[in-house]
C-alpha positions as CSV (number, residue, x, y, z in Angstrom):
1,X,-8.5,22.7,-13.3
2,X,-11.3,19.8,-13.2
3,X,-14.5,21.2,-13.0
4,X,-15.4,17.7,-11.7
5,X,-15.8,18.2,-7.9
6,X,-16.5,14.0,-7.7
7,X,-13.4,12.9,-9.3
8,X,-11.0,15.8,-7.7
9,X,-11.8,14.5,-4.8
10,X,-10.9,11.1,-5.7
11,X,-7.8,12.4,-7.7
12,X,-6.7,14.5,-4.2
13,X,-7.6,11.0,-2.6
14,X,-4.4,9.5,-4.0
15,X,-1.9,12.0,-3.5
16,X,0.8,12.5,-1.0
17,X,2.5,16.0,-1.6
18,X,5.0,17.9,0.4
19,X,5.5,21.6,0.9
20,X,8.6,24.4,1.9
21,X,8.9,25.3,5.3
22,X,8.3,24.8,8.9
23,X,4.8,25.3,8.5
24,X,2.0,24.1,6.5
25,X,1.5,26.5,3.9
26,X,-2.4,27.5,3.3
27,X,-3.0,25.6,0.1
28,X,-1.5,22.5,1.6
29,X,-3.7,22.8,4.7
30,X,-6.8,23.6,2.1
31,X,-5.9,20.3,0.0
32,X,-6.1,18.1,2.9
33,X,-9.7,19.5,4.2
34,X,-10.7,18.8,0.2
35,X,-9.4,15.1,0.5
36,X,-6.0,14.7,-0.2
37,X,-4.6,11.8,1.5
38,X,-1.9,13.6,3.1
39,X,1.8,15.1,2.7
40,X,5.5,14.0,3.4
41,X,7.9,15.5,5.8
42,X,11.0,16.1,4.7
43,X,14.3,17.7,6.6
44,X,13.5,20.8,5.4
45,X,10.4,21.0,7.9
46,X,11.5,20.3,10.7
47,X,13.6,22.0,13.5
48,X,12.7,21.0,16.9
49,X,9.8,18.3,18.3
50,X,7.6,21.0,19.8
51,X,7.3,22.3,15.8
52,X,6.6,19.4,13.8
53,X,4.0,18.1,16.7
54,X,2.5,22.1,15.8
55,X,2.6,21.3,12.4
56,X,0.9,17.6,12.3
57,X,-1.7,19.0,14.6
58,X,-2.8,21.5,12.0
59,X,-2.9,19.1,9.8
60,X,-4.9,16.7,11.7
61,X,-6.9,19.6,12.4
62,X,-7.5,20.1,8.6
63,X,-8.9,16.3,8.3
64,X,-9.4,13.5,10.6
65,X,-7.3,10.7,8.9
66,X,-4.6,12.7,6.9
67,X,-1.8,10.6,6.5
68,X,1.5,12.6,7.4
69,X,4.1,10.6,6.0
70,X,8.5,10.4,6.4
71,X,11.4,8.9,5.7
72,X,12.2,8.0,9.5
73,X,14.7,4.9,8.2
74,X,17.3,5.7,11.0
75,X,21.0,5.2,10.7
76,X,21.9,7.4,7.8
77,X,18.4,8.4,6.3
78,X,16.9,10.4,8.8
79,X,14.5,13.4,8.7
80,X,14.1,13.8,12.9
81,X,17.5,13.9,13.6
82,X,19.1,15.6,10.2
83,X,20.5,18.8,12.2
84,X,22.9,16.1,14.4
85,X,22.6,12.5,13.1
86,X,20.4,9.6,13.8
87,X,20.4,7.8,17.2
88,X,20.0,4.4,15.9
89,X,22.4,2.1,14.4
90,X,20.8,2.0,11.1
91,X,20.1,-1.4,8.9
92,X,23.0,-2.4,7.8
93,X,24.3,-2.5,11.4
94,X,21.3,-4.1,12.4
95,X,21.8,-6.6,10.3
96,X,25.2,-7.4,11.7
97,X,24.3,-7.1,14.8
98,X,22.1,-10.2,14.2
99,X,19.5,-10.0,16.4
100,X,16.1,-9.1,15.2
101,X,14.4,-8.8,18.5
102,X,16.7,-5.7,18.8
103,X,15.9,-4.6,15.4
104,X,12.2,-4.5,16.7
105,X,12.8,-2.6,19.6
106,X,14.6,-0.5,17.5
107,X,11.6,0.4,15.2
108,X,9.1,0.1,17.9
109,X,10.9,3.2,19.7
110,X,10.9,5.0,16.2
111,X,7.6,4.2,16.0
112,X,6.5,5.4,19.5
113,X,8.5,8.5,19.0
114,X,6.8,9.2,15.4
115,X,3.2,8.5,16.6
116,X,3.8,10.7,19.6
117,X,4.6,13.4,17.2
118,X,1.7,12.9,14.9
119,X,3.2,11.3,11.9
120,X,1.4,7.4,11.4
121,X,3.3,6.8,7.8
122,X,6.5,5.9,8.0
123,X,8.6,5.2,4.6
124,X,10.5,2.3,5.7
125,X,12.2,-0.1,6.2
126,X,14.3,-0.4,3.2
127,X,14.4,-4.2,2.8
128,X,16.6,-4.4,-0.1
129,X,19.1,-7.4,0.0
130,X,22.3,-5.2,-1.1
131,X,24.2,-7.5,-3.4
132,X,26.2,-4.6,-5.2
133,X,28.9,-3.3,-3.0
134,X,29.2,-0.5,-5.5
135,X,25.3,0.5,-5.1
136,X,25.2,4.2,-4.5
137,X,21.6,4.8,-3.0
138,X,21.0,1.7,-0.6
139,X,24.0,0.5,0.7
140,X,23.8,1.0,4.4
141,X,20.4,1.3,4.2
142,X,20.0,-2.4,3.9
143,X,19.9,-5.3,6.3
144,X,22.5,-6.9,4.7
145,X,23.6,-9.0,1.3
146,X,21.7,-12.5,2.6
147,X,18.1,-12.9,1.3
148,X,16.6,-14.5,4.4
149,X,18.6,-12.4,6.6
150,X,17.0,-9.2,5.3
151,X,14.1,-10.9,5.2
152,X,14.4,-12.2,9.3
153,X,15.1,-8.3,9.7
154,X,12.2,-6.9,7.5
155,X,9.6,-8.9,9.9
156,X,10.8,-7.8,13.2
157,X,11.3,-3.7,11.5
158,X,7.6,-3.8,10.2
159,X,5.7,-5.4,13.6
160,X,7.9,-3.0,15.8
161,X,6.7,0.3,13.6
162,X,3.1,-1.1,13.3
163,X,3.3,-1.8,17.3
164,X,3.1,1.9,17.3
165,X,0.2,2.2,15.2
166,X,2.5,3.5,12.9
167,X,2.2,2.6,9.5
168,X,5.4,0.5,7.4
169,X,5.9,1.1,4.2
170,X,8.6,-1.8,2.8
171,X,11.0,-0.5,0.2
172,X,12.0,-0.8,-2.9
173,X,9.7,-3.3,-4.8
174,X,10.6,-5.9,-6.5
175,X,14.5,-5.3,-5.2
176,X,16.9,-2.1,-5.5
177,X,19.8,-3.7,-3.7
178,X,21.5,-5.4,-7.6
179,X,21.6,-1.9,-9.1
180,X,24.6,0.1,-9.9
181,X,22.7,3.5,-10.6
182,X,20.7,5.9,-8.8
183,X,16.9,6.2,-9.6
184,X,17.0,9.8,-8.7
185,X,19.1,10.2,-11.4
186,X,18.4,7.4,-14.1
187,X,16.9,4.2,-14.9
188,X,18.4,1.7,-13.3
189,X,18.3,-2.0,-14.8
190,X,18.7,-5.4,-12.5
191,X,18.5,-7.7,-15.6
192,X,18.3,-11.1,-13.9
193,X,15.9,-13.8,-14.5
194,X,12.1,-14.5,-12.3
195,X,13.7,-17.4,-10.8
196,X,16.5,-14.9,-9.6
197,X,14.7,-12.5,-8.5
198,X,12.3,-14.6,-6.5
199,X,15.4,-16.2,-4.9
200,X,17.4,-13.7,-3.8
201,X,15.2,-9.8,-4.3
202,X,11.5,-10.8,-2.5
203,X,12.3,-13.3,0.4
204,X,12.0,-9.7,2.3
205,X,9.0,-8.6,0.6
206,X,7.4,-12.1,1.4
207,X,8.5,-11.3,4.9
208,X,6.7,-8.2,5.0
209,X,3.2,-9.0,3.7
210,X,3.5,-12.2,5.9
211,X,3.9,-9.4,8.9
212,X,1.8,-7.4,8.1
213,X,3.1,-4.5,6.2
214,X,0.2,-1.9,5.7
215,X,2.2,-0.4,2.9
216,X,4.6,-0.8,0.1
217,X,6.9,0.9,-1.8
218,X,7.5,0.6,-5.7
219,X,11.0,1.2,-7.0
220,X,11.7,3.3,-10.1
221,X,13.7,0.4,-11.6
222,X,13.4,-1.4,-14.9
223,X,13.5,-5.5,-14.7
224,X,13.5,-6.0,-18.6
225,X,11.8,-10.0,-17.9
226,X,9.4,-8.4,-16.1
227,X,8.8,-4.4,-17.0
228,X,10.3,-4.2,-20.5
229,X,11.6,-0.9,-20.9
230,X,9.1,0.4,-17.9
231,X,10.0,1.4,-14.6
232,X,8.1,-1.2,-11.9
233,X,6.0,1.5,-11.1
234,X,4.5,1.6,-14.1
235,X,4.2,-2.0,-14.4
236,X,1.0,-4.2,-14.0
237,X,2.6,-7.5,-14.2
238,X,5.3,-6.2,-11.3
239,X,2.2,-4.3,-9.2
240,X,-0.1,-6.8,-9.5
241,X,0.8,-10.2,-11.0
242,X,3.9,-10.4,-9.0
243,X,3.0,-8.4,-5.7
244,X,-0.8,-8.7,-5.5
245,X,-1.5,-11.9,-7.4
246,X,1.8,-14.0,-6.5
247,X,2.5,-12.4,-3.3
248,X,-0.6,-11.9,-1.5
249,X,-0.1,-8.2,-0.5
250,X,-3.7,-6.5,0.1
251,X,-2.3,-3.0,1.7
252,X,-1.4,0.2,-0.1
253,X,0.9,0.0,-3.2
254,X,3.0,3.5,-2.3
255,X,5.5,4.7,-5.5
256,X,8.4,6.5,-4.9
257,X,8.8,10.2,-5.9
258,X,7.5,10.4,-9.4
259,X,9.7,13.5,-9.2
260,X,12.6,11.3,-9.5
261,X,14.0,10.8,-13.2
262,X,13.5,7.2,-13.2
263,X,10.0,7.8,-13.7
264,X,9.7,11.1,-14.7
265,X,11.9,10.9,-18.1
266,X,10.3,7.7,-18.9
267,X,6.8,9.2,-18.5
268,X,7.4,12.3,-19.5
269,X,6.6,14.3,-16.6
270,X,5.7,14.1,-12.9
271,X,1.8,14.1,-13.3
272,X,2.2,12.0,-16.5
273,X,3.8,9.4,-14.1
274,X,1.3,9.8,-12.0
275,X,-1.4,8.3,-14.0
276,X,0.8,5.6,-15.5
277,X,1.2,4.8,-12.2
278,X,-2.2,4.3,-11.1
279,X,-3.4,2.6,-14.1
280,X,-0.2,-0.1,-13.4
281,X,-1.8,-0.7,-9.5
282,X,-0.4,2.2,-7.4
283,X,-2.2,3.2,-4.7
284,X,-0.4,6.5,-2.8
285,X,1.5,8.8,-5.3
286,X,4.5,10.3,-3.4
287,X,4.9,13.4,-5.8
288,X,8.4,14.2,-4.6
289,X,10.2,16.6,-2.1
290,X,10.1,20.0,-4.9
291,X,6.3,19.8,-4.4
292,X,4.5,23.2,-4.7
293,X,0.3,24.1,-5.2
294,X,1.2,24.1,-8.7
295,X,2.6,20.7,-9.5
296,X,0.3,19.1,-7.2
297,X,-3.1,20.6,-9.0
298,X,-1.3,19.1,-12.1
299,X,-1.4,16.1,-10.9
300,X,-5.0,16.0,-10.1
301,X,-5.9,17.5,-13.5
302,X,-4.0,14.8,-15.4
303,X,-5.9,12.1,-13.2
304,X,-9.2,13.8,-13.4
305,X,-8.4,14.4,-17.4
306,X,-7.2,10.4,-18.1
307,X,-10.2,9.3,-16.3
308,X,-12.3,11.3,-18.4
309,X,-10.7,10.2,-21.7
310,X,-10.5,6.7,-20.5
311,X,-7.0,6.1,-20.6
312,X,-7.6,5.2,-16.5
313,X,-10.8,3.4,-15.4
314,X,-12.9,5.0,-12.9
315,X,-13.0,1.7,-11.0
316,X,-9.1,1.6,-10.4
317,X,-9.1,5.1,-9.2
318,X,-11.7,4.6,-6.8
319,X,-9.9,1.1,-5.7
320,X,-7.1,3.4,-5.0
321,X,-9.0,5.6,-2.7
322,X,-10.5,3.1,-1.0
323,X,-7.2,1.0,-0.1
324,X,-5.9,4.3,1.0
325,X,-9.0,4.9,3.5
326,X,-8.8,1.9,5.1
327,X,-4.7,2.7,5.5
328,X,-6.0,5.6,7.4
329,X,-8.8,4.0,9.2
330,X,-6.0,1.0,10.5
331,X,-3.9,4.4,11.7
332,X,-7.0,5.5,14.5
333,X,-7.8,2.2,15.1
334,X,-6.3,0.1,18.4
335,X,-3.6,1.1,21.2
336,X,-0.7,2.8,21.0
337,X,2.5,1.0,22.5
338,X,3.8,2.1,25.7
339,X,7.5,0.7,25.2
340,X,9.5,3.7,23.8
341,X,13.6,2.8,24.5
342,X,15.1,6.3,23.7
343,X,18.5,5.1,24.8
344,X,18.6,1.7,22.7
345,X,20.6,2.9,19.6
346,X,24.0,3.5,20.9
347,X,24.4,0.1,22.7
348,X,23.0,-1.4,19.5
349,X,25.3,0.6,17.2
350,X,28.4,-0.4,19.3
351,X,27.6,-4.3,19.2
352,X,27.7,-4.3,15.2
353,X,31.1,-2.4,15.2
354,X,33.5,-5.2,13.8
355,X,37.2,-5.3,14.0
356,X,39.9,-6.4,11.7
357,X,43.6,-6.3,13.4
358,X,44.2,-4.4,16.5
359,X,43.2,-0.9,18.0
360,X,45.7,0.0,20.5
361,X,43.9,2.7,22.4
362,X,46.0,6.0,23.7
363,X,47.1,5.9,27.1
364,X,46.9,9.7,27.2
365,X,45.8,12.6,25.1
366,X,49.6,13.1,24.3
367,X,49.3,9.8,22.1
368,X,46.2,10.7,21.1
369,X,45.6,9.6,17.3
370,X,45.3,12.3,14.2
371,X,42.0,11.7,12.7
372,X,41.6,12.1,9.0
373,X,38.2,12.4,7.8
374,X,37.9,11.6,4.0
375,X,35.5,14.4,2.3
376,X,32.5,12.4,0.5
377,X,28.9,13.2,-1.3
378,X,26.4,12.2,0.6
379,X,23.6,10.1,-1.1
380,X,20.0,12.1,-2.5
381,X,18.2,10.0,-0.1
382,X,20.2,10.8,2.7
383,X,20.8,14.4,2.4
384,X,22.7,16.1,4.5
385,X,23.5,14.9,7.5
386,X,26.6,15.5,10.0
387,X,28.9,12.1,9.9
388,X,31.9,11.2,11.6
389,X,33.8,11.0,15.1
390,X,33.5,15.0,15.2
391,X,31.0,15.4,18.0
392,X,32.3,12.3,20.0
393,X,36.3,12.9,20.1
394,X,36.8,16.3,22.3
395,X,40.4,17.2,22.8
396,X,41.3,15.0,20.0
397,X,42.9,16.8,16.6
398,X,40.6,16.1,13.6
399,X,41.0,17.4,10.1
400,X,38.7,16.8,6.7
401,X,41.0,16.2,3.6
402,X,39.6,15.1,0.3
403,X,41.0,12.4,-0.6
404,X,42.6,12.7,-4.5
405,X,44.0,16.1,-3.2
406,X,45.6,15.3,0.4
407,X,49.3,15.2,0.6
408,X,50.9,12.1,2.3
409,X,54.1,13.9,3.5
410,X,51.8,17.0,4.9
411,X,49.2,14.8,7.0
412,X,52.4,12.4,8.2
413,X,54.0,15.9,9.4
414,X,51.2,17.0,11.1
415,X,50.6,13.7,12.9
416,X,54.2,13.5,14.1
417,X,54.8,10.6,16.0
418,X,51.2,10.2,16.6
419,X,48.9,7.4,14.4
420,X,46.6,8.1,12.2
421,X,42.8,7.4,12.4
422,X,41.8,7.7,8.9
423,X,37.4,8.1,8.8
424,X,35.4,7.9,5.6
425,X,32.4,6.4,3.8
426,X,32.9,4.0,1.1
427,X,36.6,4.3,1.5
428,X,36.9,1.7,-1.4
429,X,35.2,4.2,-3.9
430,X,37.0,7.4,-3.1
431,X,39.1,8.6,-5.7
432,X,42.5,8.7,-4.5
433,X,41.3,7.0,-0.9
434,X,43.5,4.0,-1.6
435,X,46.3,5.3,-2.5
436,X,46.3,7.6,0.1
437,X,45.7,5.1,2.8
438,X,48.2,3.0,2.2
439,X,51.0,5.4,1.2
440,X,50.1,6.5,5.3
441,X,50.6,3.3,6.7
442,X,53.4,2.7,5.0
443,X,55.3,5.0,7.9
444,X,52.3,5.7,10.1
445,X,50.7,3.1,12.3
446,X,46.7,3.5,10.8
447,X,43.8,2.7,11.6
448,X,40.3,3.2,9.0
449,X,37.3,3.5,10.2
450,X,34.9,2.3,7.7
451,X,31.4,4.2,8.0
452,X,29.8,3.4,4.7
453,X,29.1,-0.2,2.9
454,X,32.4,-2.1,3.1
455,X,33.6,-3.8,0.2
456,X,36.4,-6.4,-0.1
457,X,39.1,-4.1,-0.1
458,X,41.4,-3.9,2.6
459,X,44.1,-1.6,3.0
460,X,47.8,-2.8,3.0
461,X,49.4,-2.5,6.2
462,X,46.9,-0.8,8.4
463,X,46.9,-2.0,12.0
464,X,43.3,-2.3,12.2
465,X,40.3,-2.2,9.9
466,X,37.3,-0.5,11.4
467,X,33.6,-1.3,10.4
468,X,30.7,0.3,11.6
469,X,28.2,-0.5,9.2
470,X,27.0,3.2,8.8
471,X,27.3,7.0,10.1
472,X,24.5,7.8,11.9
473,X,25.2,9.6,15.1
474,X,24.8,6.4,17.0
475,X,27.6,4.8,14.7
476,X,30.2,7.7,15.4
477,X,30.2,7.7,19.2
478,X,30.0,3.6,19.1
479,X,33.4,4.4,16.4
480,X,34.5,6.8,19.2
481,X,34.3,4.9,22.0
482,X,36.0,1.4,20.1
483,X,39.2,3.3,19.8
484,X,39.3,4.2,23.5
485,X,38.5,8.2,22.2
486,X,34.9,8.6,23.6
487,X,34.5,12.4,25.4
């Protein structure tokens, strides 16, 4: 441990950790009182709103100005409401929804709800412009495939959050949306050229320092033109030549987890990354969500150590304090809005349903339909979150098959003379989804209900075709209550 009191301080001043439980533990309390710019909520701490406004107060308590951070995205990523689902539509419904006046009323009642609970960071929006149908970790967390539509989007999310004196955080610099893999788990590449990437990956990241955005996300992503082998977090030219230099931005540079293998392999460890990361222009170091006392005073040595064998100049570190002060100065500053809209989410989700072919709704619970729900993983990001028509369909016989192992001729017996409502997310990329689909149809009149990125694929002779654009709580009743089978 640095014997440095000085430069732990500044060290402490650039981390954001997280901790187990539904309480602060001691050491995470103690770290905040010492300087540490503040810790990340995840669904593991929270169970109700009285408890997490307990647990921010203690923190607050600790040090005036902690930054208490989460990943409050709505629609599928969702800390608050992880025991039942999100009440808001999500961005990919957003953005088919069209209107970006809703999309800030939307985050100005996250916002409201989030400052009122004592949490002033939120880690959103994601602004990727989701060109990759196949992507596995943005998907419905994105506005939509059109650059100046996310982009439309990314203004209204940041000024409704920041209305609140809540703090955005745009996500994932310079552009996750191309990639095929999942930086939790790899490296992922977007190999395109800089005239490519300025035209279709940072129209939304121009959007968002234009508004305003106090914060900014790195992605864990290698763009070879750009990075070379590196992640962008760990590149100077993508931190500040391209985002500071080209772009303008003049808030906090925040990385994602350095927990995450596309950093951690490449650097060799979490507090390795973490000083890589600095020296490249980061600001906040989100350690991860496996954060314990023991990895986080790692991650001070190391930045205490590689400022005291030079590999990281004292001047960046303090620059990163400093930028990360006047983050938490802009969070007491100014009044708070007054507009909170609880209710707005479930009109909003049911104005981006779209439908392909026609729903004929049951005249009675006798001709009620058979709904299928099609098992799937749900993403790291998103956790694990209930989805589907479950909570919103009473009375109405649901089952959950997975796909590759469901039997046509035993779900057609036990629908009868009844349809079938088939439910899934990513329908497209389910093994065995497909085929399974369309072998039903084939007999059965069927209806899918598409709660995950659509693709092109459209199954053959299903009456109707069912997009939500995500599977947030919000989505399944608006799903619900489209096929006439709201409770």
């Amino acid at each position: 441990m640095s014997n440095d009191p000085g430069l732990r301080r500044l060290a402490l001043g650039t981390l954001l950790g997280a901790f187990p439980g539904a309480q602060a533990p001691a050491w995470a309390v103690d770290l905040v009182a010492e300087g540490m710019a503040g810790h990340l909520l995840f669904g593991y701490n929270i169970v109700d709103r009285d408890q997490v406004a307990a647990l921010t107060a203690g923190l607050h308590a600790a040090r005036d100005g902690v930054l208490i951070a989460i990943d409050e995205e709505g629609g599928d990523v969702t800390r608050l409401a992880h025991r039942l689902g999100s009440p808001y539509p999500g961005n990919a419904a957003l953005g088919a929804l069209g209107d970006p006046a809703i999309t800030r009323r939307v985050y100005r009642t996250i916002g409201a709800e989030l400052d009122q609970l004592g949490l002033n960071l939120n880690l959103a929006p994601t602004v990727d412009v989701n060109t990759a149908d196949d992507n596995p970790i943005i998907g419905t967390r994105s506005f939509g495939a059109d650059p100046h539509l996310v982009a439309a989007h990314t203004a209204a999310a940041v000024l409704g959050l920041q209305s609140a004196r809540v703090a955005a955080c745009a996500k994932h610099f310079p552009g996750h949306g191309a990639t095929l893999a999942d930086s939790h788990l790899e490296l992922p590449t977007v190999d395109i050229s800089l005239d490519e990437l300025r035209g279709r990956e940072l129209p939304p990241f121009v959007a968002a320092v234009e508004a305003g955005a106090k914060s900014i996300m790195s992605a864990h992503i290698r763009v070879p033109t750009l990075t070379g082998d590196a992640p962008a977090t760990f590149s100077k030219a993508v931190l500040v030549d391209l985002l500071r230099t080209e772009l303008g931005f003049t808030g906090v540079v925040v990385t994602d987890a350095l927990e995450m293998l596309g950093a951690a392999r490449y650097a060799g460890s979490t507090q390795a990354g973490a000083v890589l990361a600095l020296a490249a222009g980061a600001d906040l170091l989100c350690i991860g969500a496996d954060v314990d006392l023991e990895l986080t005073l790692a991650c001070v040595d190391e930045i205490v150590t590689a400022v005291q064998d030079g590999r990281l100049p004292l001047a960046r570190l303090e620059e990163a304090v400093a930028r990360v002060q006047a983050l938490s100065d802009w969070t007491r500053q100014g009044d708070r809005t007054d507009r909170e809209e609880p209710g707005l989410g479930y009109p909003a989700a049911l104005s981006a349903v779209r439908v392909e072919g026609s729903v004929d709704r049951p005249l009675s619970s006798a001709d009620a339909p058979l709904i299928v729900q099609l098992e799937s993983e749900s993403s790291i990001a998103a956790g694990r979150v209930p989805w589907g028509l479950g909570p919103h369909v009473n009375g109405t016989e649901q089952i959950r098959v997975v796909a590759e192992q469901a039997a046509p001729d035993e779900l057609r017996a036990q629908a009868g003379t009844r349809p079938i409502v088939v439910v899934g997310r990513n329908v497209h990329r389910l093994p065995g989804a497909r085929t399974l689909v369309d072998a039903l149809a084939a007999t059965h009149p069927v209806t899918v209900v598409e709660m995950g990125w659509p693709s092109s694929w459209r199954p053959t002779g299903a009456r109707a075709f069912i997009t939500t654009w995500g599977a947030s709580h919000a989505n399944g009743r608006a799903a619900a209550e489209t096929l006439g089978l709201a409770a």
